[in-house]
C-alpha atoms as one frame of an Amber mdcrd trajectory, in Angstrom:
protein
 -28.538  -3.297 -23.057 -31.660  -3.227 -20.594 -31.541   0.487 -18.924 -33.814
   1.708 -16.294 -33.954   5.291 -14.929 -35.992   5.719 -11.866 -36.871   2.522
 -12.022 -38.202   3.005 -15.745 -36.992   1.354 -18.604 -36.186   3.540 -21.664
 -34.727   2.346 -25.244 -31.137   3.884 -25.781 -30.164   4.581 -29.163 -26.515
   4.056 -28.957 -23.997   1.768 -30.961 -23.629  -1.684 -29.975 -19.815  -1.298
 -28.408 -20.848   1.558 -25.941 -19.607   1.822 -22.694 -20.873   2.634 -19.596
 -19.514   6.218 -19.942 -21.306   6.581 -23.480 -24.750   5.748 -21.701 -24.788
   7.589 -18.878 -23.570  10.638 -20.321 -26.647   9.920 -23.387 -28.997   9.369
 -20.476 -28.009  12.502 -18.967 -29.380  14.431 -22.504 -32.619  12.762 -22.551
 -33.047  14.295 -18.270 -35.554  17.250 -18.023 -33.321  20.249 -17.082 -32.808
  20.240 -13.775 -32.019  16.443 -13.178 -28.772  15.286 -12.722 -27.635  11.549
 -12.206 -26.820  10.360  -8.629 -26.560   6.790  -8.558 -25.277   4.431 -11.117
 -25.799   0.291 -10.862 -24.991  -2.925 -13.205 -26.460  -5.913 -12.685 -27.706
  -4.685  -9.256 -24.629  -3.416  -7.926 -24.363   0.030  -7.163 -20.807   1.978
  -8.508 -19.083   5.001  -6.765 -15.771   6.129  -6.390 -13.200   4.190  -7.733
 -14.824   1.518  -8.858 -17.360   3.450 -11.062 -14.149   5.312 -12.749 -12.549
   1.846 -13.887 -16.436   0.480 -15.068 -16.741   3.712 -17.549 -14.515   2.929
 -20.523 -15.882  -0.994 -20.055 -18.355  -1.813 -22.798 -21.363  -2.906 -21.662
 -22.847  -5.055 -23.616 -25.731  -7.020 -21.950 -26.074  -5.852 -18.618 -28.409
  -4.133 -17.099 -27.554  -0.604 -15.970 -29.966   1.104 -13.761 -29.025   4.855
 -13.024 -31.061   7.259 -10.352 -31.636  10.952 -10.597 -32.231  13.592  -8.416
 -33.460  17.145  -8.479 -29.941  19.480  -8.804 -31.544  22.037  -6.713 -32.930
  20.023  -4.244 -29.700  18.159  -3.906 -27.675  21.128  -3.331 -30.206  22.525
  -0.646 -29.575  19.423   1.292 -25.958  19.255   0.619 -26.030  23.065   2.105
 -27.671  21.953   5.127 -25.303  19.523   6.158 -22.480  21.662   5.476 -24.209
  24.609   7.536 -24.752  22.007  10.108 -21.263  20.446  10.405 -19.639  24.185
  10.496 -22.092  24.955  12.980 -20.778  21.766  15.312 -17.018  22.762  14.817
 -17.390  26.094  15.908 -16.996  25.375  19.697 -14.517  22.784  18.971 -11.533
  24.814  18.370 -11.658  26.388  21.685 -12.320  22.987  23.558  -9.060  21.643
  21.878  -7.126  24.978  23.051  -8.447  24.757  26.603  -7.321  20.794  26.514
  -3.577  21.814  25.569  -3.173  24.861  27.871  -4.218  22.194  30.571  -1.587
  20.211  29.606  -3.758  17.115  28.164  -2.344  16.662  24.908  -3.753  12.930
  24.016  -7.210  14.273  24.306  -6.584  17.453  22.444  -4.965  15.710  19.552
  -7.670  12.693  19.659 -10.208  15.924  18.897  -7.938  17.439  16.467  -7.956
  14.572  14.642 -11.303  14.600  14.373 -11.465  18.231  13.611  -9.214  18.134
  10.508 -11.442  15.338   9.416 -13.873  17.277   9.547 -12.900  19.946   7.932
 -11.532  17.973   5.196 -14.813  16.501   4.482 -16.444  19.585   4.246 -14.060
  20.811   2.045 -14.547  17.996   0.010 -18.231  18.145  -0.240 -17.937  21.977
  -1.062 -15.693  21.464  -3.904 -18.217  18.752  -5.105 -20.850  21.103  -4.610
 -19.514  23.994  -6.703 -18.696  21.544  -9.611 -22.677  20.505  -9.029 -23.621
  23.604  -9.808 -20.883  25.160 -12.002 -20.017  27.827  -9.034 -16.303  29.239
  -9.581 -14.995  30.193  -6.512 -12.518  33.225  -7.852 -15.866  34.246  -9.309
 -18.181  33.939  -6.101 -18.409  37.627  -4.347 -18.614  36.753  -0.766 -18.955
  39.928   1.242 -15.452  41.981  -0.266 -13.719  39.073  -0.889 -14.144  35.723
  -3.435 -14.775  32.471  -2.345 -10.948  31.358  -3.694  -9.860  34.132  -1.263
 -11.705  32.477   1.505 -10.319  29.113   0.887  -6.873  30.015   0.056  -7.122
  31.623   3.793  -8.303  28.950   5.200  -6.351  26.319   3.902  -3.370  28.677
   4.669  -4.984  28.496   8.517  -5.238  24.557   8.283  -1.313  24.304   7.523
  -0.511  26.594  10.163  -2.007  24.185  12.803  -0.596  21.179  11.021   3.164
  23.034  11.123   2.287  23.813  14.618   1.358  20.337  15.727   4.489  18.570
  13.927   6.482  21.230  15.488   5.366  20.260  18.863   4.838  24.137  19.086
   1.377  23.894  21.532   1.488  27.310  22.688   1.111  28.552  19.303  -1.533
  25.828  17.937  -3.504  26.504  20.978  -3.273  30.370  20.011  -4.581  29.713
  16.429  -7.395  27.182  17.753  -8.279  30.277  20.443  -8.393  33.240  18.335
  -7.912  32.769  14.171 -10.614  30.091  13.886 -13.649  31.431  15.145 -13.232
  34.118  12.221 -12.442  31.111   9.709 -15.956  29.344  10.503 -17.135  32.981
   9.873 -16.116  32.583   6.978 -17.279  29.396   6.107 -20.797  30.292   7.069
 -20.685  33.724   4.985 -19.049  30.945   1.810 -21.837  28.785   1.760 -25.033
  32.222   2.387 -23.225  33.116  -0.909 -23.366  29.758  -1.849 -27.198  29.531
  -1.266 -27.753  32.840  -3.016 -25.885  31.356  -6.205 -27.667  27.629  -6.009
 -31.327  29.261  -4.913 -31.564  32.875  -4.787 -35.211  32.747  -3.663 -34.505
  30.349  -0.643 -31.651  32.967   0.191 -33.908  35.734  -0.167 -36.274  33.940
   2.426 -33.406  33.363   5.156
């Protein structure tokens, strides 16, 4: 089985019916600590998602698998940004999307709403992944008195308030939560990921 990493070809000592899972996870121990795996190809083609879960039992036999790494750290800096970032454009959202249902427009308020539970969903998402990056347990994870689970579990309580709201056609109140409970829930988010930071780099947390 030809194998490149970065673009360099190495000699895998593994048995001749490996699969795709045996290799990468054998690559993985030959990484200097630090690197991680981030992209995985055969033949050219690159495999995420669901796709790369059914090609892992598959033996492999002759094709070429060509796997990319990255720098863990470095990843998770970047992944921080964008998380810091996409909090940071929410913020004023909630109170656009109350001020569009107390006027009485509902099709652009939920038009934003949808948008803003995507949103949030992705960045929940891309925290979890995150976390598992870099081995963070939430329950574990002071963040100011609280733990990061407690944050989460509050927020996630906060989401399904909204969502019982909405499918209760009950505007007043999903207005009310969108005015006043979610500016302290991006507070929250933002105080999550500083922890976050201080756990993944405590000298670039030290510096902000």
């Amino acid at each position: 089985m030809p194998l490149l990493i970065d673009q360099s070809p190495v000699t895998a000592n593994l048995p001749e019916s490996h699969t795709l899972a045996d290799a990468i996870a054998w690559a993985q121990t030959q990484l200097p600590e630090g690197k991680i795996i981030t992209a995985v190809a055969l033949d050219g083609v690159a495999l995420e998602g669901e796709p790369l879960n059914q090609a892992r039992p598959q033996p492999l036999g002759g094709r070429t698998l060509s796997l990319t790494t990255s720098d863990r750290k470095e990843l998770s800096l970047s992944m921080l940004g964008k998380l810091y970032a996409m909090v940071e454009w929410l913020a004023p959202q909630h109170k656009e999307v109350a001020a569009l249902l107390e006027k009485g427009d509902q099709s652009a308020a939920f038009e934003k709403l949808g948008h803003i539970f995507t949103a949030w969903q992705q960045i929940q998402n891309a925290f979890s992944g995150l976390a598992k990056l870099n081995n963070i347990v939430p329950s574990e994870l002071p963040v100011r008195e609280l733990t990061g689970d407690a944050i989460l579990n509050e927020f996630c309580r906060q989401l399904a308030e909204m969502q019982n709201a909405l499918q209760n056609r009950d505007f007043v109140l999903l207005a009310d939560i969108l005015q006043y409970e979610m500016d302290g829930a991006t507070a929250n988010w933002v105080s999550l990921l500083e922890s976050t930071l201080a756990a993944v780099a405590p000298e670039a947390a030290a510096a902000s």
